[in-house]
PyMOL Python script that loads the backbone (N, CA, C, O; Angstrom):
from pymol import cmd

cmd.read_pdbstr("""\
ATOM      1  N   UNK A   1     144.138 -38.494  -2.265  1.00  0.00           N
ATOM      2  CA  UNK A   1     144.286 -39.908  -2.556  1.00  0.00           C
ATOM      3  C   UNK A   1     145.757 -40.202  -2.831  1.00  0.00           C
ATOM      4  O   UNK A   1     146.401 -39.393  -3.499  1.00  0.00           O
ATOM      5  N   UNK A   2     146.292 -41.236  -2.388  1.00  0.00           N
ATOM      6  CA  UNK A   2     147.381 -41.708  -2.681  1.00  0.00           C
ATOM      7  C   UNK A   2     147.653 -42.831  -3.018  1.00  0.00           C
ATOM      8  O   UNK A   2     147.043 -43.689  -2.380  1.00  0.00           O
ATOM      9  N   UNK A   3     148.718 -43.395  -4.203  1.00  0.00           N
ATOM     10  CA  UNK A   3     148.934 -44.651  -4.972  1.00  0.00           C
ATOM     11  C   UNK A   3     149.789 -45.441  -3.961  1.00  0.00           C
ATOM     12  O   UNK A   3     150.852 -45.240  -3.375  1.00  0.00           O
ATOM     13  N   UNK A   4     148.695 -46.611  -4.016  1.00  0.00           N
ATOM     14  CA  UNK A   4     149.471 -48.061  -3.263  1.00  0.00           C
ATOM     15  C   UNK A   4     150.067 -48.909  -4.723  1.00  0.00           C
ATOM     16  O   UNK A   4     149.608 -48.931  -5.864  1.00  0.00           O
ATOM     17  N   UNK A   5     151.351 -49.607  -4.087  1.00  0.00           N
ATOM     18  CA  UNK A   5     151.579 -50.652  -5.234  1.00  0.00           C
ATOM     19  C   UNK A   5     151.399 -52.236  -3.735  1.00  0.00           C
ATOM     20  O   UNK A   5     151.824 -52.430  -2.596  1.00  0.00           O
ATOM     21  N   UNK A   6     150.676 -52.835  -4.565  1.00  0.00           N
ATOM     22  CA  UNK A   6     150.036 -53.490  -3.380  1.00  0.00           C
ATOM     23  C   UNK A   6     150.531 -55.414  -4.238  1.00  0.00           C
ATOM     24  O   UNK A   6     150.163 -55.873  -5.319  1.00  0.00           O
ATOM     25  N   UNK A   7     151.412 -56.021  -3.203  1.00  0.00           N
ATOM     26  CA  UNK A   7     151.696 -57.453  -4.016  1.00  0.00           C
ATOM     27  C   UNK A   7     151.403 -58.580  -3.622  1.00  0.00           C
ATOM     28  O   UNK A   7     151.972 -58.769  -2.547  1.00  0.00           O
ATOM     29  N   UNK A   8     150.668 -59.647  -4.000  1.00  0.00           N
ATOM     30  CA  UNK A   8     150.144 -61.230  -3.810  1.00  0.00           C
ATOM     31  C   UNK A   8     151.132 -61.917  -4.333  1.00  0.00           C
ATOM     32  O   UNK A   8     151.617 -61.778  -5.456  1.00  0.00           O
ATOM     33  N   UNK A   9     151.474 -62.781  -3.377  1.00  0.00           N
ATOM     34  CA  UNK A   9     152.847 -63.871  -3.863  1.00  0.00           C
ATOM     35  C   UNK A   9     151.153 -65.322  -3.689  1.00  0.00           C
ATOM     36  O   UNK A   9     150.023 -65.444  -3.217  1.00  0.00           O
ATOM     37  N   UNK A  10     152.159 -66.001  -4.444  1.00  0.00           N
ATOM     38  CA  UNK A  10     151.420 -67.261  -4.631  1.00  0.00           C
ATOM     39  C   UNK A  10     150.514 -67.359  -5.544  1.00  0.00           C
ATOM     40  O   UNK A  10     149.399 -67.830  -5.316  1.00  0.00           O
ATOM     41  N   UNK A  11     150.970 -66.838  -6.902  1.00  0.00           N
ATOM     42  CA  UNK A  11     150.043 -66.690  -8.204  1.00  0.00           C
ATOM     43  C   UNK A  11     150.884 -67.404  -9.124  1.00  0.00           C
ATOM     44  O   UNK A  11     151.162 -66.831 -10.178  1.00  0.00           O
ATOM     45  N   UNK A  12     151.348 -68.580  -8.904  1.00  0.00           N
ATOM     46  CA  UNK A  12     152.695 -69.103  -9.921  1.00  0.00           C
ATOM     47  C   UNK A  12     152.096 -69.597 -10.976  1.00  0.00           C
ATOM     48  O   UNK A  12     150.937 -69.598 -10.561  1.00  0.00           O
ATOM     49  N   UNK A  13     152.046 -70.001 -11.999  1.00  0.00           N
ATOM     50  CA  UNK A  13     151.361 -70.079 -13.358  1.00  0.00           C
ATOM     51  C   UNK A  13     150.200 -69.042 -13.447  1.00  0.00           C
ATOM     52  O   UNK A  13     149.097 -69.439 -13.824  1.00  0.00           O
ATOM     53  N   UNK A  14     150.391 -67.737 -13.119  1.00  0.00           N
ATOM     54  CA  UNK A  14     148.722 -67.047 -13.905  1.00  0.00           C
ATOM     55  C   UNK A  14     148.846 -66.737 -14.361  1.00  0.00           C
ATOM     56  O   UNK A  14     149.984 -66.273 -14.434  1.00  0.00           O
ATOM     57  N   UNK A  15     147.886 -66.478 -15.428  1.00  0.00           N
ATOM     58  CA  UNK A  15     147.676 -66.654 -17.114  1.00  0.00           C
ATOM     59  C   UNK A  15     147.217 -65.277 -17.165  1.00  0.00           C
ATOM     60  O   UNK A  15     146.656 -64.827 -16.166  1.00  0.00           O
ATOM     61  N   UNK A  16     147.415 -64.372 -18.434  1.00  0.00           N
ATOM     62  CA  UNK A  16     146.975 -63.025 -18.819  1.00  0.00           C
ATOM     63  C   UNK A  16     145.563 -63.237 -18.418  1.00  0.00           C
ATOM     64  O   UNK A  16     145.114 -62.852 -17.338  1.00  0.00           O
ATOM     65  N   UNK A  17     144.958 -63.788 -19.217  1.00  0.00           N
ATOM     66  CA  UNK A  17     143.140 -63.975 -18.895  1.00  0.00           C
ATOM     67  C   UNK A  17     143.013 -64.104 -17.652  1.00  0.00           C
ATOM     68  O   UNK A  17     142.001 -63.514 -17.273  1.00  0.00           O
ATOM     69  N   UNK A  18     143.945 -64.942 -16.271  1.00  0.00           N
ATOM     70  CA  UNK A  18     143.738 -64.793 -15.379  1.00  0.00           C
ATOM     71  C   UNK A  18     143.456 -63.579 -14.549  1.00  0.00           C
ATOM     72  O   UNK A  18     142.448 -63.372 -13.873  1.00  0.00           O
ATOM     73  N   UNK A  19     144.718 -62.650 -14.738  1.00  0.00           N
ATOM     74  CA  UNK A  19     144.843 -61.464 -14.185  1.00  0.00           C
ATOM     75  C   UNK A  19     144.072 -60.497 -14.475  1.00  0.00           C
ATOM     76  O   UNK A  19     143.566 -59.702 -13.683  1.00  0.00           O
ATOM     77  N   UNK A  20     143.905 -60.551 -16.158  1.00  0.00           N
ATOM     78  CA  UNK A  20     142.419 -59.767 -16.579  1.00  0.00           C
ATOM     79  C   UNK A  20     141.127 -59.809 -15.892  1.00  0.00           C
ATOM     80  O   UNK A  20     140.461 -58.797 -15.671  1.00  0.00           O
ATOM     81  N   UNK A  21     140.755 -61.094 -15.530  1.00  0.00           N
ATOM     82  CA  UNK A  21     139.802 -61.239 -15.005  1.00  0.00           C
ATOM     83  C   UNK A  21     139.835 -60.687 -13.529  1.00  0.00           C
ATOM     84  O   UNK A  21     138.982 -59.856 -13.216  1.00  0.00           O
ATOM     85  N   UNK A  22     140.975 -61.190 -12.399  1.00  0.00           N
ATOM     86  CA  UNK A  22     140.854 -60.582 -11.325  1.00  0.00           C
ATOM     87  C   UNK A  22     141.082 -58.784 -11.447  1.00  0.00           C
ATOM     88  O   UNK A  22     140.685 -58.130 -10.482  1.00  0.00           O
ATOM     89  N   UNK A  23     141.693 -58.060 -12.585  1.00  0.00           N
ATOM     90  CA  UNK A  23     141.780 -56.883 -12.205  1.00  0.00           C
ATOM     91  C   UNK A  23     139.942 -56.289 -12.866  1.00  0.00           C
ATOM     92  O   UNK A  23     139.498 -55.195 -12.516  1.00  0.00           O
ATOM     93  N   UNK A  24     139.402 -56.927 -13.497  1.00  0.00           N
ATOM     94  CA  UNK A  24     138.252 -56.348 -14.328  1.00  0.00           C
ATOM     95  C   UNK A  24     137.039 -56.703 -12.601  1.00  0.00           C
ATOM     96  O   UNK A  24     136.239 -55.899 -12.121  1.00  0.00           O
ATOM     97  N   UNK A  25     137.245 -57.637 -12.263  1.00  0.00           N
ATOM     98  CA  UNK A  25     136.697 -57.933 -10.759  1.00  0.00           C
ATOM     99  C   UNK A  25     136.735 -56.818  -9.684  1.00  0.00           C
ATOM    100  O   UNK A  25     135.960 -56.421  -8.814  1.00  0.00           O
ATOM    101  N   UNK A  26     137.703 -56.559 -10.025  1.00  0.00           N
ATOM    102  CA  UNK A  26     138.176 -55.063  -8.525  1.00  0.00           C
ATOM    103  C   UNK A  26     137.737 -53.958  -9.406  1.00  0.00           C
ATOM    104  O   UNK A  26     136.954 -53.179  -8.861  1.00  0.00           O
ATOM    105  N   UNK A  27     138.081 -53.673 -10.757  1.00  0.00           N
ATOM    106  CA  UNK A  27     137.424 -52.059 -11.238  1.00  0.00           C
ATOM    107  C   UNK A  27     136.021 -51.713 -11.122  1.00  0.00           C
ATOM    108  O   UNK A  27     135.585 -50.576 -10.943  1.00  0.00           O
ATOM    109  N   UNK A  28     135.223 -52.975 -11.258  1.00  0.00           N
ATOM    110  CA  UNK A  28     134.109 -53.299 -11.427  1.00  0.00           C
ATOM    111  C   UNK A  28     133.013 -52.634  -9.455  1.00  0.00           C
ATOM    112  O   UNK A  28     131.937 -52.081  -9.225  1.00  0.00           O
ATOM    113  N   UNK A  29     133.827 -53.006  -8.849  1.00  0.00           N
ATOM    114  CA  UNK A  29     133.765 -52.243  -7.481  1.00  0.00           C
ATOM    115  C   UNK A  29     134.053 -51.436  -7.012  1.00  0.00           C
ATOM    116  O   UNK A  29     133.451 -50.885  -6.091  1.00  0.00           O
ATOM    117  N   UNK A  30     135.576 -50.948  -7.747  1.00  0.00           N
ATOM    118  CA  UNK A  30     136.298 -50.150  -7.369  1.00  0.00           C
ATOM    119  C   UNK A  30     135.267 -48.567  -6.490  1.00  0.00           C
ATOM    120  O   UNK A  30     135.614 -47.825  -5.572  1.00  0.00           O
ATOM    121  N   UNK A  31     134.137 -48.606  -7.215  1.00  0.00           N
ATOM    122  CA  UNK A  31     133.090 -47.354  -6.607  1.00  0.00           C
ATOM    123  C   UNK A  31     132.663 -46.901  -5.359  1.00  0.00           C
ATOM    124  O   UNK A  31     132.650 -45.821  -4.770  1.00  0.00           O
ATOM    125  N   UNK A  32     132.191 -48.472  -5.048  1.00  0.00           N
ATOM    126  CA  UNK A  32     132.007 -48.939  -4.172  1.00  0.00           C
ATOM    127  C   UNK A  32     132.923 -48.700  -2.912  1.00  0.00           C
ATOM    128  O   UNK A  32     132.402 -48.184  -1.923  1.00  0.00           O
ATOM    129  N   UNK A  33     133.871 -48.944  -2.895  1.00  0.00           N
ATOM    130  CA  UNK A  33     135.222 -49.054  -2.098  1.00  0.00           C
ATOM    131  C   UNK A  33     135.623 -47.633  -1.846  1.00  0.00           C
ATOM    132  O   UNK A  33     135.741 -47.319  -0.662  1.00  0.00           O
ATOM    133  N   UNK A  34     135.889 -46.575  -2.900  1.00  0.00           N
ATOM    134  CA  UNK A  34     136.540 -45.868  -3.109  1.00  0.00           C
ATOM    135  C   UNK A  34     137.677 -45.391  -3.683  1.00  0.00           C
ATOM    136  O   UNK A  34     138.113 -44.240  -3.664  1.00  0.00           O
ATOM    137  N   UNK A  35     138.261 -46.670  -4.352  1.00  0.00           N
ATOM    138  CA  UNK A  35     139.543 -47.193  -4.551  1.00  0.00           C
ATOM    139  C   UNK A  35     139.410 -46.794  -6.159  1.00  0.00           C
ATOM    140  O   UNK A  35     138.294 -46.719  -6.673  1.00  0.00           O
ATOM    141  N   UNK A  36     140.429 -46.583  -6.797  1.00  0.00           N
ATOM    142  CA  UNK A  36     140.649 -47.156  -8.154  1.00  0.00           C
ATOM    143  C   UNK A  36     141.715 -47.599  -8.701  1.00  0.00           C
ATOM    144  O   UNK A  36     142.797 -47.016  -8.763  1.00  0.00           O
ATOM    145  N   UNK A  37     141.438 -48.666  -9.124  1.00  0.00           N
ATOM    146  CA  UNK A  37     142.407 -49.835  -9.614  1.00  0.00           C
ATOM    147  C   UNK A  37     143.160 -49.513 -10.834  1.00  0.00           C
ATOM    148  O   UNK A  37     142.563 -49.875 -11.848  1.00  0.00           O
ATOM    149  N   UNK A  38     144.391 -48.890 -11.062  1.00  0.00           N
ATOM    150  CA  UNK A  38     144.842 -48.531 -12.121  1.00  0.00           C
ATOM    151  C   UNK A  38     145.557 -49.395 -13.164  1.00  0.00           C
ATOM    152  O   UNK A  38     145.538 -49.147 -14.370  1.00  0.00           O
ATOM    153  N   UNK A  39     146.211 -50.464 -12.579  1.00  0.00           N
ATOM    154  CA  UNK A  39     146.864 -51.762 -13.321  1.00  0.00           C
ATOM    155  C   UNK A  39     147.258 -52.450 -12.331  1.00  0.00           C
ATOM    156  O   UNK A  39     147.253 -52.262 -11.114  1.00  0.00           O
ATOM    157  N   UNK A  40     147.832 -53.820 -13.440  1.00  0.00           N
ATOM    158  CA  UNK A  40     148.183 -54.606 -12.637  1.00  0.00           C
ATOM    159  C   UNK A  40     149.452 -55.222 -13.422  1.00  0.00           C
ATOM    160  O   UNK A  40     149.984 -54.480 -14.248  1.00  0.00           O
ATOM    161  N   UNK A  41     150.014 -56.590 -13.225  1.00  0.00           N
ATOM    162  CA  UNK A  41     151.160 -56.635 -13.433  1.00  0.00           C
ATOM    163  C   UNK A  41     151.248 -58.035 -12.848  1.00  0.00           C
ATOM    164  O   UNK A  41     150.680 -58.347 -11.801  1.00  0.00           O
ATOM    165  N   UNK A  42     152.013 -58.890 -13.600  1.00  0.00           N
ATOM    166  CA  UNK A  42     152.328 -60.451 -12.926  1.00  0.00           C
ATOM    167  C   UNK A  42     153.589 -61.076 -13.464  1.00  0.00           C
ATOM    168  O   UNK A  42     154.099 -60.823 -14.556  1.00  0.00           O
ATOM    169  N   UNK A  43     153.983 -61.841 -12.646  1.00  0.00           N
ATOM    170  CA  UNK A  43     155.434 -62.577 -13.076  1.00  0.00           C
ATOM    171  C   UNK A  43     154.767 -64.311 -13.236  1.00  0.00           C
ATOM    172  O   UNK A  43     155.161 -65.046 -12.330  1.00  0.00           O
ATOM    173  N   UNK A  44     154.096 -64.789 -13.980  1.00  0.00           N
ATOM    174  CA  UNK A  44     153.796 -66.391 -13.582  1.00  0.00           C
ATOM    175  C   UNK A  44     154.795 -67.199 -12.605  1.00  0.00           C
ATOM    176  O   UNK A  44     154.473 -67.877 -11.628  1.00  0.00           O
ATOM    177  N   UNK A  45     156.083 -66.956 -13.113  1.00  0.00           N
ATOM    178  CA  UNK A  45     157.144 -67.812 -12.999  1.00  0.00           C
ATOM    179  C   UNK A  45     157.301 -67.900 -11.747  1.00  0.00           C
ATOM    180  O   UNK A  45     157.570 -68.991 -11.242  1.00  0.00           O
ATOM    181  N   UNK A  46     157.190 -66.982 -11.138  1.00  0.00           N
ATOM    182  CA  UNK A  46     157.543 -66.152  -9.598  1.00  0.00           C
ATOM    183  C   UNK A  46     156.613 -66.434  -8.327  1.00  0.00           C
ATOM    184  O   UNK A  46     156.803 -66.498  -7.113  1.00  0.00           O
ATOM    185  N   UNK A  47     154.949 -66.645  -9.626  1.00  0.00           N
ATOM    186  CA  UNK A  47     154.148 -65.962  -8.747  1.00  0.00           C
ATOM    187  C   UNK A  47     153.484 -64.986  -8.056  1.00  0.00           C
ATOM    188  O   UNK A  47     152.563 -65.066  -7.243  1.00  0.00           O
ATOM    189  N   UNK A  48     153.967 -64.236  -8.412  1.00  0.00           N
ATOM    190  CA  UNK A  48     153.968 -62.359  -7.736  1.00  0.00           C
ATOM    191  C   UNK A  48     152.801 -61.711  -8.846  1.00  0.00           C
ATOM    192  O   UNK A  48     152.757 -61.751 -10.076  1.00  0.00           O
ATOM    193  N   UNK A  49     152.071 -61.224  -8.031  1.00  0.00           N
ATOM    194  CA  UNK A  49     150.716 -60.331  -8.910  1.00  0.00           C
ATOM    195  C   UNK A  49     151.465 -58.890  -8.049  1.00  0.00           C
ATOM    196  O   UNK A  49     151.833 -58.663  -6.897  1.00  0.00           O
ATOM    197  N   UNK A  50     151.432 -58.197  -9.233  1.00  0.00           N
ATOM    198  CA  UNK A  50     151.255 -56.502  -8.630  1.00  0.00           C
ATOM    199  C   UNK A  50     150.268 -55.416  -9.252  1.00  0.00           C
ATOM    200  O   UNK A  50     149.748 -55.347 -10.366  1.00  0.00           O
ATOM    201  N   UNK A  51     150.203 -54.661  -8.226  1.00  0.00           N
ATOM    202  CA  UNK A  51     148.890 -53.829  -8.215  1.00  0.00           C
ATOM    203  C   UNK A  51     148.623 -52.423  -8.008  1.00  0.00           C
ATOM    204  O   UNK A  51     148.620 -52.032  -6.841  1.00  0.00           O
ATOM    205  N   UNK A  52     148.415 -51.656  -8.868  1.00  0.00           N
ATOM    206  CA  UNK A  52     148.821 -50.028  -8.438  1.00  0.00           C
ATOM    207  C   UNK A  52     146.966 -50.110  -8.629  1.00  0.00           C
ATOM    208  O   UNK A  52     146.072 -50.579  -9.334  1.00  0.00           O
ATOM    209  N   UNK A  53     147.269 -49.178  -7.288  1.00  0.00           N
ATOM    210  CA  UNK A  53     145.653 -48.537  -6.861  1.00  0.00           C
ATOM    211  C   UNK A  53     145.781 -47.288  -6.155  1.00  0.00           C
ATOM    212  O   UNK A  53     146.645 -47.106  -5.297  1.00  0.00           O
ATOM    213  N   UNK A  54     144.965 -46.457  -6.489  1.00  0.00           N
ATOM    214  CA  UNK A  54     144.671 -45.063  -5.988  1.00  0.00           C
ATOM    215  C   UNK A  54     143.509 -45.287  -4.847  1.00  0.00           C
ATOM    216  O   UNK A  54     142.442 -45.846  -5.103  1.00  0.00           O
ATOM    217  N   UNK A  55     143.853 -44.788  -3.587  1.00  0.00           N
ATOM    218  CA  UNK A  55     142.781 -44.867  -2.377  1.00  0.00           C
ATOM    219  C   UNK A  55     143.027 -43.992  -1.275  1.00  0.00           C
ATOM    220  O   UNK A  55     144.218 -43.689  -1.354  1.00  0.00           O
ATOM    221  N   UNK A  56     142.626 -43.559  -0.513  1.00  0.00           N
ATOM    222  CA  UNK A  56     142.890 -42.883   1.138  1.00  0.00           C
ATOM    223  C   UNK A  56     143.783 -43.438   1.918  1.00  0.00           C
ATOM    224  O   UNK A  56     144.554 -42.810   2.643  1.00  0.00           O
ATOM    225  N   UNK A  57     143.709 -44.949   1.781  1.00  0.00           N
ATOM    226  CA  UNK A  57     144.433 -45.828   2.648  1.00  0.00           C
ATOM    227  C   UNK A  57     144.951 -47.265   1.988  1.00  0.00           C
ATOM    228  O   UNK A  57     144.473 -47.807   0.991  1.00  0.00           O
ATOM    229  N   UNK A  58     145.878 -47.662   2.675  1.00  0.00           N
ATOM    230  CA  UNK A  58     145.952 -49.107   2.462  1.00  0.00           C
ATOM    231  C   UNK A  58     144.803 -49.894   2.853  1.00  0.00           C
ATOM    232  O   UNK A  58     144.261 -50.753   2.158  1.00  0.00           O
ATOM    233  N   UNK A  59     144.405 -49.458   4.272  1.00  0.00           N
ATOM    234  CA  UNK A  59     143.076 -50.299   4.649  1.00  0.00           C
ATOM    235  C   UNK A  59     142.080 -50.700   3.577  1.00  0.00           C
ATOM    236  O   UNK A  59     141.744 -51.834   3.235  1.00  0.00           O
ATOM    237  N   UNK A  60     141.628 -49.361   3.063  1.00  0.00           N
ATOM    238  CA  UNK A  60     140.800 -48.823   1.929  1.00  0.00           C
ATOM    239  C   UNK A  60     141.494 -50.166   0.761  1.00  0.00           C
ATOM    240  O   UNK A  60     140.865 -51.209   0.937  1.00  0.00           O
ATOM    241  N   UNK A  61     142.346 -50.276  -0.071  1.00  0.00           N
ATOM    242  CA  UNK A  61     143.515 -51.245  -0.772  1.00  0.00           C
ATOM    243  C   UNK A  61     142.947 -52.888  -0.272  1.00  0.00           C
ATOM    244  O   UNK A  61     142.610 -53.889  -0.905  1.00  0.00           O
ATOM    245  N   UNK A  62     143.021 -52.645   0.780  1.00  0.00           N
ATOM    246  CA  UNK A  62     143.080 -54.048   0.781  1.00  0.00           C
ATOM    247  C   UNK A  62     141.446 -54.999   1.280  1.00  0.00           C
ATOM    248  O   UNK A  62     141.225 -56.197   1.106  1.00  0.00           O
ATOM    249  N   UNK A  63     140.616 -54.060   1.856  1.00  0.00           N
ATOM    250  CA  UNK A  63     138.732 -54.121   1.694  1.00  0.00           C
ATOM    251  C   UNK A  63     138.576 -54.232   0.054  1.00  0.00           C
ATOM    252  O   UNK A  63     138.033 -55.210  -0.462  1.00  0.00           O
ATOM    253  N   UNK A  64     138.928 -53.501  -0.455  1.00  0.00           N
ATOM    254  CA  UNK A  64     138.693 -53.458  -2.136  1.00  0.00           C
ATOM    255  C   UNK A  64     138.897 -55.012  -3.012  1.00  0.00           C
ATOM    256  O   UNK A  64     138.097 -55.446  -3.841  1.00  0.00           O
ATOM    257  N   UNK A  65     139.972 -55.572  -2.647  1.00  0.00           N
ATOM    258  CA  UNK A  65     140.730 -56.672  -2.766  1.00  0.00           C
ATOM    259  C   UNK A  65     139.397 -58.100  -2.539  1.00  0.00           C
ATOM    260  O   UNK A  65     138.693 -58.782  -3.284  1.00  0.00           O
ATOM    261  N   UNK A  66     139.674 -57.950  -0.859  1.00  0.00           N
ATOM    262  CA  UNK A  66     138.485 -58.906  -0.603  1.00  0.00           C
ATOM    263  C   UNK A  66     137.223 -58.643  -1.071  1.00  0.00           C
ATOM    264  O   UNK A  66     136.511 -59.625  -1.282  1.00  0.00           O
ATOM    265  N   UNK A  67     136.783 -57.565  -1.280  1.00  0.00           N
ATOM    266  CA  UNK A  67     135.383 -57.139  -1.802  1.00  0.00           C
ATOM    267  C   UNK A  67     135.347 -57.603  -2.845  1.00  0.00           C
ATOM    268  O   UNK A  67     134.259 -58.160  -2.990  1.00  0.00           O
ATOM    269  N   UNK A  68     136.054 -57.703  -3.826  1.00  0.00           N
ATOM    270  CA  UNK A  68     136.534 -58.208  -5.232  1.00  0.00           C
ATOM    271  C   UNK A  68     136.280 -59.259  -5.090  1.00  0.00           C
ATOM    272  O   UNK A  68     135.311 -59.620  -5.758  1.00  0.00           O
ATOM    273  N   UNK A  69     136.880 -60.240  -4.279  1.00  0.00           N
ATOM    274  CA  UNK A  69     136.962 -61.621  -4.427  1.00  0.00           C
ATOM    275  C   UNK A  69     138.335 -61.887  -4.525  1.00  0.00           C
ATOM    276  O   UNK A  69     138.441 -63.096  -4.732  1.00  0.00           O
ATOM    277  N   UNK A  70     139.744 -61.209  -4.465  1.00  0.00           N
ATOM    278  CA  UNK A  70     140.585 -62.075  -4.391  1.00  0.00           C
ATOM    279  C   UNK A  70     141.465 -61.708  -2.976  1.00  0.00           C
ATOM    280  O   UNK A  70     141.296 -60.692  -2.301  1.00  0.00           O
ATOM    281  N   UNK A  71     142.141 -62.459  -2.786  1.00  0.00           N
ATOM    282  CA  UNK A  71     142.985 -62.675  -1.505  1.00  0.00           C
ATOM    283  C   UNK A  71     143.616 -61.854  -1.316  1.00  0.00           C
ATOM    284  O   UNK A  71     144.441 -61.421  -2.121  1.00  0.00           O
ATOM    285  N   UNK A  72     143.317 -61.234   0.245  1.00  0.00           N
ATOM    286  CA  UNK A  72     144.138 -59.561   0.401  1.00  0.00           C
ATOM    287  C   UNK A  72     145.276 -59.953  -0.182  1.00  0.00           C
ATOM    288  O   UNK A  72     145.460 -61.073  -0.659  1.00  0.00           O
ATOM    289  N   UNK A  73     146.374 -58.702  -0.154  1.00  0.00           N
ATOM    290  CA  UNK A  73     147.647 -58.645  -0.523  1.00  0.00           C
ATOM    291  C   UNK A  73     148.297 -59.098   0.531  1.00  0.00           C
ATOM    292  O   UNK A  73     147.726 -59.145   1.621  1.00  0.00           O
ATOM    293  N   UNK A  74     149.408 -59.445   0.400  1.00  0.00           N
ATOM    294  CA  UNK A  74     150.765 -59.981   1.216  1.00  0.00           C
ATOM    295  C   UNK A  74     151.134 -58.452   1.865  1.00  0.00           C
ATOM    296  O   UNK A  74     151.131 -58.130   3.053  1.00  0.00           O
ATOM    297  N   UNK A  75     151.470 -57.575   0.605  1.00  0.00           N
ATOM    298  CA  UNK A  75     152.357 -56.238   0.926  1.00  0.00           C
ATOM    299  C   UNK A  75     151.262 -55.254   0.416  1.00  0.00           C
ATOM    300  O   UNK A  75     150.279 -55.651  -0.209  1.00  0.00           O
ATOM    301  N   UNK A  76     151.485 -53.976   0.712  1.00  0.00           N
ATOM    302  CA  UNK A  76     150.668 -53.454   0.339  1.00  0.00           C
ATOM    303  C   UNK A  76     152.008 -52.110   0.662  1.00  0.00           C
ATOM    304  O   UNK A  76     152.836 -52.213   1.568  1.00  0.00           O
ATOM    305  N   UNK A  77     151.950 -51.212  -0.076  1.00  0.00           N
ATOM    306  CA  UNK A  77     153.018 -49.987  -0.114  1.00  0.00           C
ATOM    307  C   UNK A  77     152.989 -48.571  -0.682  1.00  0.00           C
ATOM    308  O   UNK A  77     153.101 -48.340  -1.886  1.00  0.00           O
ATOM    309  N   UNK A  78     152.867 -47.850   0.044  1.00  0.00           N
ATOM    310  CA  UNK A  78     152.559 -46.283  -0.263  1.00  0.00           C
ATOM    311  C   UNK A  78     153.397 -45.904  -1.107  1.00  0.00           C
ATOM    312  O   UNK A  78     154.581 -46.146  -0.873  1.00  0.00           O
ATOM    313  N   UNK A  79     153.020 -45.191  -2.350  1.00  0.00           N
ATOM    314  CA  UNK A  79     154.043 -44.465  -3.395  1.00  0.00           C
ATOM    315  C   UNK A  79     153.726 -43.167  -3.462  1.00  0.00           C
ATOM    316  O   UNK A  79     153.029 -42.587  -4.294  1.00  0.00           O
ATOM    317  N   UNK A  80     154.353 -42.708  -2.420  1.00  0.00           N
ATOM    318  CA  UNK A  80     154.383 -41.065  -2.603  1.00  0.00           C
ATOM    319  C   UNK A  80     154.579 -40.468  -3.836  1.00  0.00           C
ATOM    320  O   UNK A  80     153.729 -39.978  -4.580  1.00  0.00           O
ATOM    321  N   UNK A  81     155.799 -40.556  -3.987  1.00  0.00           N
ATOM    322  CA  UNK A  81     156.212 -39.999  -5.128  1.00  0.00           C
ATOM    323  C   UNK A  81     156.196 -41.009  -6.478  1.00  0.00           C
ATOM    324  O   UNK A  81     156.071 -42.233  -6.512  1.00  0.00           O
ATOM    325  N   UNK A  82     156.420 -39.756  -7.905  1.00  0.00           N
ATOM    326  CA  UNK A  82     156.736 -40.894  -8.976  1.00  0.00           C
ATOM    327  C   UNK A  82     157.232 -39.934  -9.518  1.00  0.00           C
ATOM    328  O   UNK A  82     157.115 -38.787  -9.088  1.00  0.00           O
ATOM    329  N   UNK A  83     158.231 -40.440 -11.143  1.00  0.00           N
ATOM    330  CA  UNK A  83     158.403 -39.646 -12.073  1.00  0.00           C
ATOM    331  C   UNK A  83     158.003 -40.121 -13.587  1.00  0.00           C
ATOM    332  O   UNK A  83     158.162 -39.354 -14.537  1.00  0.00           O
TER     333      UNK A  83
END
""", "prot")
cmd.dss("prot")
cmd.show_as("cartoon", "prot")
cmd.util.cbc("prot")
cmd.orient("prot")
């Protein structure tokens, strides 16, 4: 399995409770999918939701997403490495 950081532009005012809710939406499936949703991350100001998920694929990343209920990602990006 490998970590996607996966990003939705067009989230400009979302609210903590917002994002709570869409990331508690995707863990909640995450089984299903195969995926697991490790956090998430938002800028209101910006707009920008980000998203670290563990999966096989981006494909895998972004079925999870819509399965959830929210709007695939814009970007979606393999993180090989970390420290």
């Amino acid at each position: 399995m490998t970590q996607f950081m996966d990003v939705h532009h067009g989230a400009k005012g979302i609210t903590a409770e917002q994002l709570q809710q869409g990331h508690d939406a995707a863990v909640a499936i995450q089984k299903e999918e195969g995926v697991r949703f490790e956090r998430a991350w938002a800028d209101p100001e910006a707009g920008v939701v980000y998203c670290l998920t563990e999966a096989s694929s981006a494909d895998a990343v972004q079925r999870a997403h819509i399965h959830a209920g929210s709007d695939a990602p814009d970007e979606i990006h393999a993180v090989p490495l970390s420290v």
